[in-house]
C-alpha positions as CSV (number, residue, x, y, z in Angstrom):
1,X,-30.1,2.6,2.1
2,X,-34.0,3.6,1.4
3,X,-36.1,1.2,0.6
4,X,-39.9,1.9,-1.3
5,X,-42.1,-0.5,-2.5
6,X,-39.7,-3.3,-3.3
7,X,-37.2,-1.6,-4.9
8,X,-33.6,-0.9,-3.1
9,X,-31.7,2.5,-3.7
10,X,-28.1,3.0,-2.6
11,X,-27.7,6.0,-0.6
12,X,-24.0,5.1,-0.5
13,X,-21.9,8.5,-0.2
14,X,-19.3,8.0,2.2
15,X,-16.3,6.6,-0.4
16,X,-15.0,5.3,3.1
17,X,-17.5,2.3,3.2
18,X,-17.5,-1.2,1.0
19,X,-19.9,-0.7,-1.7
20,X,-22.5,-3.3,-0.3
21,X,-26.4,-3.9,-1.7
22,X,-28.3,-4.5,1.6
23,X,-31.2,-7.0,0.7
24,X,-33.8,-6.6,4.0
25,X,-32.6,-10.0,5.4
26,X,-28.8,-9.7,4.7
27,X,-26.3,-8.1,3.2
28,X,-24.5,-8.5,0.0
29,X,-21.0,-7.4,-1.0
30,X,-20.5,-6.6,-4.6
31,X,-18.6,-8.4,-6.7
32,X,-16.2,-5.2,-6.6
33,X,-15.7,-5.3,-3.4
34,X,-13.6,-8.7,-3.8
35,X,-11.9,-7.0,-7.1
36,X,-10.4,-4.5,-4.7
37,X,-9.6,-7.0,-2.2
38,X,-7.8,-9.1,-4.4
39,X,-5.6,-5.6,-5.4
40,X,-5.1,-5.2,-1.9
41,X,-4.3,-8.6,-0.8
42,X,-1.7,-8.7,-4.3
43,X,0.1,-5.1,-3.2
44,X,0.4,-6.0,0.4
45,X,2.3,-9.0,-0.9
46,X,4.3,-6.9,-3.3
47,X,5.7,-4.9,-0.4
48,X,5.9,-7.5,2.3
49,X,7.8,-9.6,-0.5
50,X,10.5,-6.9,-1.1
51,X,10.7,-6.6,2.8
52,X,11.2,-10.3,3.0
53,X,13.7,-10.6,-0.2
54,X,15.6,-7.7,1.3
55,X,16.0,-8.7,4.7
56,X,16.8,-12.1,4.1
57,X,18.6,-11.6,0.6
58,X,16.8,-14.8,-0.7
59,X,18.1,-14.0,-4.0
60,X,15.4,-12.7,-5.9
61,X,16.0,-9.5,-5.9
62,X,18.8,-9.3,-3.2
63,X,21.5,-11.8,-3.0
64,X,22.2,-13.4,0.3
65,X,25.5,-11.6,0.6
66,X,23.9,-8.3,0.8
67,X,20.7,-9.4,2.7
68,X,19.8,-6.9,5.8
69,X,20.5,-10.2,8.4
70,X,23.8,-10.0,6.3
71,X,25.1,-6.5,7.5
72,X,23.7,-5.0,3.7
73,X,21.9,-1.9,2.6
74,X,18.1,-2.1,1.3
75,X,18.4,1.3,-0.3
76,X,22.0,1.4,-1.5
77,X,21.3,-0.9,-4.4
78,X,18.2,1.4,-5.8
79,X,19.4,4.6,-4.4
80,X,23.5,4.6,-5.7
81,X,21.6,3.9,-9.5
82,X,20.4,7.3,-9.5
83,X,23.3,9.1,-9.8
84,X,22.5,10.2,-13.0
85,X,19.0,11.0,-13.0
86,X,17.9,14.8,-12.1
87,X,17.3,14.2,-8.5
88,X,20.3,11.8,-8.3
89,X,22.6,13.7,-6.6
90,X,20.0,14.2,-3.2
91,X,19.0,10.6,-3.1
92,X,22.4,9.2,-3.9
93,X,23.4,10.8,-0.3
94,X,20.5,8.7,1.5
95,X,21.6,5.7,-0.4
96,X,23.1,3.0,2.7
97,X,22.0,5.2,6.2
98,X,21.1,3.4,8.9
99,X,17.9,5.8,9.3
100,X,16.8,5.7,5.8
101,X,16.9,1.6,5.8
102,X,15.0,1.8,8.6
103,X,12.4,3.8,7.9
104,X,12.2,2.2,4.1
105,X,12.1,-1.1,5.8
106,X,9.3,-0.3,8.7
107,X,7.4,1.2,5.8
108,X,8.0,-1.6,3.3
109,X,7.3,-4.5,6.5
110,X,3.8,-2.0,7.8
111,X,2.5,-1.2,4.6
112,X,2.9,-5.5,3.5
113,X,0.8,-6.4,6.8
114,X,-2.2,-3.6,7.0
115,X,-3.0,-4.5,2.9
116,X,-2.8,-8.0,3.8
117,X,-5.1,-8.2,6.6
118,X,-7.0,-4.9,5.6
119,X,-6.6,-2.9,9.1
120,X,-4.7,0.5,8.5
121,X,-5.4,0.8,5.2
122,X,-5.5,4.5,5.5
123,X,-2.3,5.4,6.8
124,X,-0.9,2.3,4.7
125,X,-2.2,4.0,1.8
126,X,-0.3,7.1,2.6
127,X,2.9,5.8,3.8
128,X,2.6,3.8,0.4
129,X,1.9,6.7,-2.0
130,X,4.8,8.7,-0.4
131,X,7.8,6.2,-0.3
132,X,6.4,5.3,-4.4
133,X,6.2,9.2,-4.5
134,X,9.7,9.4,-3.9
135,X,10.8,5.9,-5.5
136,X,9.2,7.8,-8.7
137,X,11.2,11.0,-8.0
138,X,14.3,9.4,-7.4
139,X,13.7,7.6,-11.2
140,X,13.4,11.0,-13.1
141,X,13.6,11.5,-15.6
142,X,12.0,8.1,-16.6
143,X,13.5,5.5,-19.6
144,X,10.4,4.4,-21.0
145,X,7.6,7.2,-20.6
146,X,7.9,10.8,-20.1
147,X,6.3,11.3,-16.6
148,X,4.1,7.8,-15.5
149,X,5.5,4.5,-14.7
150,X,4.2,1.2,-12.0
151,X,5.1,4.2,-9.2
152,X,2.7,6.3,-9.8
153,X,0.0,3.7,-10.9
154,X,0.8,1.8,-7.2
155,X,0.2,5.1,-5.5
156,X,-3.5,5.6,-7.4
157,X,-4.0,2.1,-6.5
158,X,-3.3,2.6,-3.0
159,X,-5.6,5.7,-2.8
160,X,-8.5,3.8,-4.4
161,X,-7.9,1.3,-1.6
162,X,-8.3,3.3,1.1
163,X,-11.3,4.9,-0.1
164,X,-13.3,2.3,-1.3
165,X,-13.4,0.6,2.3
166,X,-11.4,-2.6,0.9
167,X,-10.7,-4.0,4.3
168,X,-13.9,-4.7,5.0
169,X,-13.7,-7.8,2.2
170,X,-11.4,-10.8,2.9
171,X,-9.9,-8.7,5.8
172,X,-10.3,-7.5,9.0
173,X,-11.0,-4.0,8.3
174,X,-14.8,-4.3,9.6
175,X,-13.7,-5.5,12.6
176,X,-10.7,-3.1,13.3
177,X,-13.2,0.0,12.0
178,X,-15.2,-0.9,15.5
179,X,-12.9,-0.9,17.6
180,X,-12.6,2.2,19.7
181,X,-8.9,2.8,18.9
182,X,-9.9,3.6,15.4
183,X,-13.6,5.1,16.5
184,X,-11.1,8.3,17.9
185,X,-9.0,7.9,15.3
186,X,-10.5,7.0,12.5
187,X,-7.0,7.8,10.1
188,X,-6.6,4.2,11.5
189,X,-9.0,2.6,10.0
């Protein structure tokens, strides 16, 4: 931030950092800054949700008979529909293993909590973009537009998260980005 005669200029160039106007005696977030919280806080809760519904098969999705607690599959219902599409064949062979409901659950359950609280935005953001990578893939070819659906758009939202610093507002990204786990590792923050 440079500051001449009264008048405030944003040096802001790292995309990592909330887009803030510092006034000498405080500083201000942009209104922005909550517009990309309030994405954040609303995807979080999109993924944690489908974590929740399909663990617990509270019927919104996933009936209770084929809940996760219930001995079902998270990715057999999705999966086993994409017989038909063009990469049907290779993700109809995941569909129900114990490996792949695992590591779609983790994902689903890690990426809910960072976007909630705004730590681990980062590597939520890519965990995020890949399992909607392949969610998309797995689609192909798509019903109602020839190559973009909510998949991809949730993956572009996810990497305007994590570089716009959208932790830092209603979260606890500004905290967790001092911390010295995250000041060696800063694909943490």
């Amino acid at each position: 931030m440079t500051v001449t005669k009264g008048h405030h200029q944003s040096s802001h160039t790292d995309p990592a950092t909330p887009v803030r106007d510092a006034a000498p005696a405080e500083s201000v977030i942009r209104p922005v800054g909550y517009v990309w919280a309030i994405a954040r806080i609303s995807l979080g809760w999109t993924f944690l949700w489908a974590f929740l519904d399909k663990v617990f098969g509270w019927g919104f999705s996933t009936p209770a008979n084929r809940a996760w607690i219930a001995g079902g599959s998270p990715t057999t219902g999705f999966l086993k529909g994409t017989g038909e599409n063009a990469l049907g064949g290779f993700f109809g062979g995941l569909a129900g293993q114990a490996w792949v409901d695992g590591l779609f659950m983790i994902g689903l359950l890690g990426i809910g909590v960072a976007l909630i609280l705004g730590a681990g935005i980062r590597i939520a953001a890519i965990a995020g973009g890949l399992l909607l990578i392949l969610m998309w893939a797995a689609s192909l070819p798509l019903e109602t537009n020839p190559f973009l659906d909510e998949h991809i758009i949730y993956a572009i939202v996810l990497a305007g998260l994590a570089l716009s610093g959208a932790g830092d507002v209603l979260g606890i990204g500004a905290w967790w980005g001092r911390t010295s786990l995250v000041r060696r590792l800063p694909i943490l923050k």
